[in-house]
N, C-alpha and C positions, 0 to 999 in steps of 0.2 A: 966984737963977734961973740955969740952968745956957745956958753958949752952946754946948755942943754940937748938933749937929744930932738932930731926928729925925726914926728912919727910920722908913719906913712898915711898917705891920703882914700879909704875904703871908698871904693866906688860905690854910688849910691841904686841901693838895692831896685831891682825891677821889679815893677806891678805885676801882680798875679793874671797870670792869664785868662780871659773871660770863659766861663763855662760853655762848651760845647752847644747849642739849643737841640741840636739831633739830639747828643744825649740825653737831654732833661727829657725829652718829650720823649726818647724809648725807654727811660726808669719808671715816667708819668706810668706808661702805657704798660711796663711789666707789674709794677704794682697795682693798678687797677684790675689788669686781667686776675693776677694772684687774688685779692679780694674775691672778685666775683667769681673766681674758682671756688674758692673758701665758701661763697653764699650758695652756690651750688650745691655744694657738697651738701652744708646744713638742709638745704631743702630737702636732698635725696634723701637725707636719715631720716629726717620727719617723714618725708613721705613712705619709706621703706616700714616706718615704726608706725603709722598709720595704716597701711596695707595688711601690715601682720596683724595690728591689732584689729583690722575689721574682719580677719578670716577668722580670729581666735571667735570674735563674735558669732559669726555667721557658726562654725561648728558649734558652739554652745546653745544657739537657739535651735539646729536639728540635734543635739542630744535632748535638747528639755523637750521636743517635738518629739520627738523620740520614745523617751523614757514617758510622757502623759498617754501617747497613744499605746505603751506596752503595759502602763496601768491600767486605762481605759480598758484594754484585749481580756487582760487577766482578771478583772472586775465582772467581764461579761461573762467568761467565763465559770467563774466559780459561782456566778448567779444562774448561770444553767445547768450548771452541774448538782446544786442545790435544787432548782427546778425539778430538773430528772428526777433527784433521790426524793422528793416529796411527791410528785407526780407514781413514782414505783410503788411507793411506801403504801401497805396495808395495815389497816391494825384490826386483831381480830376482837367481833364484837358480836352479841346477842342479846336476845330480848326472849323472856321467858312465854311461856304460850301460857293462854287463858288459865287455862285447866291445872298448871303448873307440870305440867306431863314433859315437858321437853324445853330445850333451850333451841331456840332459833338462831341461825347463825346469818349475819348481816352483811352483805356486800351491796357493792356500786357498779355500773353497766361500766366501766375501766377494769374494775377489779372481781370477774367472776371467780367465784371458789373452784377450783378444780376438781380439789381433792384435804381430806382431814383426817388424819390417824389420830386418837383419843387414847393416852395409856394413863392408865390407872395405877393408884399405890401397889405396891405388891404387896400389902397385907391383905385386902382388899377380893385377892386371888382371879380379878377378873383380867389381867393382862390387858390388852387395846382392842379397840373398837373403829373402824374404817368407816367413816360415816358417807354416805351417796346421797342423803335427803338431805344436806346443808343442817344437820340439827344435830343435838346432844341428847341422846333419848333417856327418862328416865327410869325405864324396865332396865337401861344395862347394867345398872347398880343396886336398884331399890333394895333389891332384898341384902347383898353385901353390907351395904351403907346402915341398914334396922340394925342388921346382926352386930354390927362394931357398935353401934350405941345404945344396943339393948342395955337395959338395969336402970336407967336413969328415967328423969319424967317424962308423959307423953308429948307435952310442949314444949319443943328447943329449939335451938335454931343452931347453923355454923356453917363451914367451911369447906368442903372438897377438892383437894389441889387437884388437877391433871395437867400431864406435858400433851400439849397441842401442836401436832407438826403439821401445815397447812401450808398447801400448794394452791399458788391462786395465777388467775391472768392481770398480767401488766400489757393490757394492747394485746398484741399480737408474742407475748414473750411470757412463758411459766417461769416463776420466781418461789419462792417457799421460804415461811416463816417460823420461830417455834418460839416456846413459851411455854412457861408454869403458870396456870390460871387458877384461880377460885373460883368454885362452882358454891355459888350460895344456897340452901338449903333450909327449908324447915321442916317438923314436923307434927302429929296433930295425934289427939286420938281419935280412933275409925270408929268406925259401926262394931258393935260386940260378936267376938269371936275373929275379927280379920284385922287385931293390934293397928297399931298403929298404921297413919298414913304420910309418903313422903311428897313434898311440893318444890319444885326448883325453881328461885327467886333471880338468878342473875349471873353473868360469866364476868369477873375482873382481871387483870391481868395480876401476876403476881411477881414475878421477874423473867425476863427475856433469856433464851438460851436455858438449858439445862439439859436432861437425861434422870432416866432410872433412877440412879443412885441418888441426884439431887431431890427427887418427887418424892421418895421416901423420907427423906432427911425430914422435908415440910410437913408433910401427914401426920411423923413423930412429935412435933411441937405443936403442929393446932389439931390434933384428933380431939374431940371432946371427951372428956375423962365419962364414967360408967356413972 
């Protein structure tokens, strides 16, 4: 008889039990569903992120709609309101008469003359002249204008500022202009005994806006020396 030990006999191990089929096929089935939850979803963001992005659009083509027609508005308008201000706009203008006796003053069936105050340098001493016949007459100065350029030759020529204050019609609407003009001038020698003679060549504008004080200022620089 042997003295080794003995060992005990392990029963032999059982086979693994076969997988359920219910279960496989309700794991199949949660996992699929899960996926196509999951594909869902992505579609919803694309579609969510598709939607926004087509409102962002859609607002930006009524502001660029927007903002062309509120150029477009402000375009017309400042092209009418240029309009207007050229359609109002007067500028005053004459043309000498034959004789050189007077300046003629010019207007357009838009723009009749109303009315014209004529002031003079105050050296001059003839203070202003209201003109009703549309003209510049040369009896309101003649003799003032000889006297300041007496001493010098009988043939010269030059300049006479006057502030021009003129009220004219725009349509059916009085507006008024004003301005320092040159009154062009020559003069000749006359028949003996009656000195010299004066002739009025043309009205230019001189600078817009002034007064008094500014019409003197101009007389003192361009008077013609004696």
């Amino acid at each position: 008889m042997s003295d080794e030990p003995v060992l005990p006999i392990e029963p032999a191990a059982e086979p693994a039990p076969a997988p359920d089929p219910a279960l496989q096929v309700a794991a199949t089935e949660a996992v699929a569903k899960a996926e196509a939850a999951a594909t869902r979803r992505r579609w919803i963001n694309l579609g969510e992120f598709i939607a926004v992005a087509g409102l962002i659009i859609a607002l930006l083509g009524l502001y660029l709609n927007w903002a062309d027609r509120r150029e477009e508005t402000t375009e017309k308008q400042v092209a009418s309101a240029k309009a207007e201000r050229e359609s109002a706009r007067f500028d005053v203008r004459a043309v000498a008469a034959p004789n050189g006796a007077a300046l003629l003053l010019q207007h357009d069936e838009r723009h009749a003359i109303r009315d014209a105050i004529v002031t003079f340098p105050t050296d001059l001493g003839i203070g202003s002249r209201d003109t009703v016949a549309d003209s510049i007459e040369r009896g309101w100065f003649e003799h003032a204008l000889l006297k300041a350029t007496d001493g010098g030759p009988d043939a010269r020529s030059g300049r006479l500022p006057v502030l021009i204050v003129l009220t004219y019609w725009d349509g059916d609407t009085p507006r008024t202009t004003r301005g320092i003009y040159d009154i062009g001038w020559k003069t000749e020698k006359g028949v003996p005994l009656f000195g010299r003679t004066l002739k009025l060549e043309s009205l230019r504008l001189h600078e817009l806006g002034g007064d008094q004080k500014r019409l003197d200022a101009v007389w003192a620089a361009q008077r013609p020396k004696g």
